[in-house]
N, C-alpha and C positions, 0 to 999 in steps of 0.2 A: 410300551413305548411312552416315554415323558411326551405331554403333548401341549407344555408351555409353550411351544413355541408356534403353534399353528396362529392360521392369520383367524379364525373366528374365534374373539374371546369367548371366554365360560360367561355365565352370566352373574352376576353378584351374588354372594351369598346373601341369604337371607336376613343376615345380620346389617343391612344397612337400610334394610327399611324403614322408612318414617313414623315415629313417635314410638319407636320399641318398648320404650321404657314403661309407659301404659300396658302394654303385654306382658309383664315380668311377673310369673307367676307365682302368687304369694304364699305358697307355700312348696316352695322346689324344690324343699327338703325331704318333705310328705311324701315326695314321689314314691312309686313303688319299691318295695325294697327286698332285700332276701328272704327268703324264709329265717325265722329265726329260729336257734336251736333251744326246743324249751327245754332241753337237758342239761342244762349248763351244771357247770362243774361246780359239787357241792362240799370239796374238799375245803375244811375250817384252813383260814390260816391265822395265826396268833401275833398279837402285837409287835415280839422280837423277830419275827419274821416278815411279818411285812416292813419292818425299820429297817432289814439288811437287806431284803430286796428293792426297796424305795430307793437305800441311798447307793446300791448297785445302778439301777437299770438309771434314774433320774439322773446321775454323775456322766451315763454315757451318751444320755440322748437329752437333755433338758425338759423330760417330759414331767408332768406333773403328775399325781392319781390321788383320786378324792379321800380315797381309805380302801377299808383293806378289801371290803365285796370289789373294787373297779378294776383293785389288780390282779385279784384273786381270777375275775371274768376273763381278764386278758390274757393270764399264764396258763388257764386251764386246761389248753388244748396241750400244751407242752408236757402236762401230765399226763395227760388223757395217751398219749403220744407213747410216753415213755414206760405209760402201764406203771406212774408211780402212784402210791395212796395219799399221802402225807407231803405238806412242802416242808418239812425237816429233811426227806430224803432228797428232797428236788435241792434245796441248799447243800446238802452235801455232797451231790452231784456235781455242781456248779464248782464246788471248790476243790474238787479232786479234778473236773475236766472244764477247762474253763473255754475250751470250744463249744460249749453249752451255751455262751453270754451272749454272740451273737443271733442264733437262732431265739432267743430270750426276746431280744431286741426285734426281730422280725414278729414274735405273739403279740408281742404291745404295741407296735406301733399303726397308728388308724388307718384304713386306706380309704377311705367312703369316696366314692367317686362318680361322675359320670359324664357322657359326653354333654359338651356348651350346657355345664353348669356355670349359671350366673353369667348369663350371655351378654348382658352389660356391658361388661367389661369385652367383651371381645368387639363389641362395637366399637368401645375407645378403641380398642388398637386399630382398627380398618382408620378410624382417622388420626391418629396417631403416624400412622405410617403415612396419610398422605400429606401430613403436615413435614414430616422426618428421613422419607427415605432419600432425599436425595443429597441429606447436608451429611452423611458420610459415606464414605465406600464400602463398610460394611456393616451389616444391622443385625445387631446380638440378642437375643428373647431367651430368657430362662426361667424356666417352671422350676420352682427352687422345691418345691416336695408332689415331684411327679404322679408318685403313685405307679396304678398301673397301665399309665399310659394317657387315658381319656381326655384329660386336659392338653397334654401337649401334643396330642394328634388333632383336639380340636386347634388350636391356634393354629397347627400345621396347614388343617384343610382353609381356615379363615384366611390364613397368608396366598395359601394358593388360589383359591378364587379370587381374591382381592387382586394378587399380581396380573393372571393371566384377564378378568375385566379390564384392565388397565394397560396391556402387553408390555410387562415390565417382565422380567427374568426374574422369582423368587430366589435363584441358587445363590443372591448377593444378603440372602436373609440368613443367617443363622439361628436353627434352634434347639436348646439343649437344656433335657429334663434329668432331675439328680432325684435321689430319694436315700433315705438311708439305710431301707429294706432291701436285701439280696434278691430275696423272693418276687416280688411286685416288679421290681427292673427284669428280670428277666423276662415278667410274663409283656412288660411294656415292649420292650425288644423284638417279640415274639410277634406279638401286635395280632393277639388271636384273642375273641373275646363271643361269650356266649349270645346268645338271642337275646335273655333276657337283660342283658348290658344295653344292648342297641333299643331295646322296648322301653328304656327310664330316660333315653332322650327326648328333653320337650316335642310337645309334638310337631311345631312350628320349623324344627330344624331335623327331623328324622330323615325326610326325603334329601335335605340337604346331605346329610351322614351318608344314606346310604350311596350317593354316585361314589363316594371313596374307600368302599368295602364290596370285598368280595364276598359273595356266599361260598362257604368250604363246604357245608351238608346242610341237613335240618336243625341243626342247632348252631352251628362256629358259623362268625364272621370273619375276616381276615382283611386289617388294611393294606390296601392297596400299596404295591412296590415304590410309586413315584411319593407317596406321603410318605413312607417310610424314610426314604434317601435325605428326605429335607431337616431330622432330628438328629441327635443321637443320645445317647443317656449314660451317667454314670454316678457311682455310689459316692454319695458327700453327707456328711453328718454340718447340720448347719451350725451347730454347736460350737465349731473348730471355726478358724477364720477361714474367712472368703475365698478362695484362688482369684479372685477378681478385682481388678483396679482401674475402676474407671473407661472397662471395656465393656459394659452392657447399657442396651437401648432403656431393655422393658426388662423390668422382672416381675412372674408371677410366682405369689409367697401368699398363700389365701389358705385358710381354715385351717393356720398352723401355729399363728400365733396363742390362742387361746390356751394351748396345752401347754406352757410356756411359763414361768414366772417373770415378774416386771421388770427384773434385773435384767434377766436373760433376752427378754422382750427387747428393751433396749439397747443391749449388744450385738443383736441382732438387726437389726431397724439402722443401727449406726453403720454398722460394715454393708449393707445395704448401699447406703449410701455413700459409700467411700467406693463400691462397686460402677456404681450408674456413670455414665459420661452428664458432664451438664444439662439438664434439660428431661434426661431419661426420668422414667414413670417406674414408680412401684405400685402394685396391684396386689393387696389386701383382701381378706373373704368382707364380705357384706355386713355380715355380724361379730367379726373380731374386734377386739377391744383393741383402743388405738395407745402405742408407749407412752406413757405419761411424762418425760421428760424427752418432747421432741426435740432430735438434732438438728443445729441449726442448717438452712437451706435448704428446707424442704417445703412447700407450697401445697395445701389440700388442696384437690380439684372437684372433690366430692365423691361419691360412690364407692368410699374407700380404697382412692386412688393420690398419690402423694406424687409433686414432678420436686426435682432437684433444680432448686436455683441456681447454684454455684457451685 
């Protein structure tokens, strides 16, 4: 049962506590992390191959890769997959079957994730929205590289405790997470995520996470039906232009810029802004490097947060 509408609001989320920013744990990174696989794939690849895979997969995704161990790390599974020895044979794979490209694109591209990462920013939005919700009739949030889920299920739950404190109706909030992996949207979708997903949530907002997840067994959680209802997600290469003109509030686009070259950075950063309504916020990771040739009408607000002036 949605239960926005009952007369006892929720109580604030966590996130509007006084002087957060002191709290902002300096190493969020650090947090726990997967196990990692010390067997990584020790297939050599050779200059001419990493040249036609770079200007392959970088042409389709604007990614960038250090050399040849970074992509060597990221395609390995794909060998390892297809039980090839050699990236000559994985190359000639790809060019006799080039439904190979996109699963390509799913090996490389980064998902590192977690719930109210860089919770910061989520605090902007709680006042962001109550500076904003009522000067239009409907309010657009997009998590422009979604991932699998965790970012825009957090904004989800932040919007809904914010609304239902306040007894406002969230359903006039839209929000909508894109990514350009098949893989990861579906598992966002799915909105089923292991124990140890929910155990890298700061610990100041765990108890908050959990009122919006269900326990499925001993290990899966499952978010809840009414946070689900309030997203929805689909496949966008940010590479391509916007589908957006001037019809979103907030976009969040964080730890995506770095992968990125400056060109691209700034082709990106521009349609951005040609996206936002006047006024609307764009939301950068923490430690992304900022385009060096800013568009004009854009305002820093700090915390790697940019409002559109005009």
């Amino acid at each position: 049962m949605d239960t926005t509408h009952t007369k006892t609001p929720m109580p604030d989320s966590p996130l509007v506590k006084k002087n957060r920013t002191a709290d902002i744990p300096a190493a969020a990174e650090a947090a726990l992390r997967a196990p990692f696989n010390i067997t990584a794939d020790m297939r050599e690849m050779d200059e001419d191959q990493f040249l036609f895979l770079q200007k392959l997969l970088t042409g389709k995704t604007g990614i960038r890769f250090r050399d040849r161990a970074h992509l060597s790390r990221k395609l390995g599974s794909r060998l390892r997959i297809l039980k090839l020895e050699t990236y000559a044979a994985y190359i000639k794979l790809i060019k006799n079957n080039p439904a190979e490209i996109p699963l390509a694109i799913e090996a490389i591209t980064t998902n590192e994730t977690f719930f109210f990462r860089d919770f910061i920013h989520l605090v902007a939005l709680e006042k962001y929205l109550d500076k904003n919700i009522h000067t239009t009739n409907s309010f657009k949030i997009w998590s422009a590289a979604s991932s699998s889920g965790e970012e825009v299920y957090s904004i989800a739950m932040t919007v809904h405790a914010w609304s239902a404190a306040r007894r406002i109706s969230p359903h006039t909030i839209k929000i909508i997470g894109s990514d350009i992996d098949r893989a990861v949207l579906k598992r966002a979708t799915n909105g089923l995520y292991h124990h140890y997903q929910v155990e890298r949530t700061p610990k100041d907002y765990k108890a908050f996470l959990l009122r919006y997840l269900k326990k499925n067994d001993e290990d899966y959680f499952s978010v809840k039906a009414h946070i689900k209802k309030m997203v929805c997600f689909k496949r966008f290469n940010l590479t391509q232009t916007l589908p957006f003109n001037q019809t979103l509030d907030v976009i969040f686009c964080r730890n995506v810029f770095l992968y990125f070259n400056q060109n691209l950075r700034n082709q990106i950063f521009t349609g951005m802004h040609r996206a936002l309504r006047p006024g609307g916020l764009l939301i950068m990771g923490l430690c992304e490097p900022v385009p060096l040739d800013l568009p004009l009408g854009f305002k820093y607000m700090g915390n790697s947060m940019y409002m559109k002036t005009d």
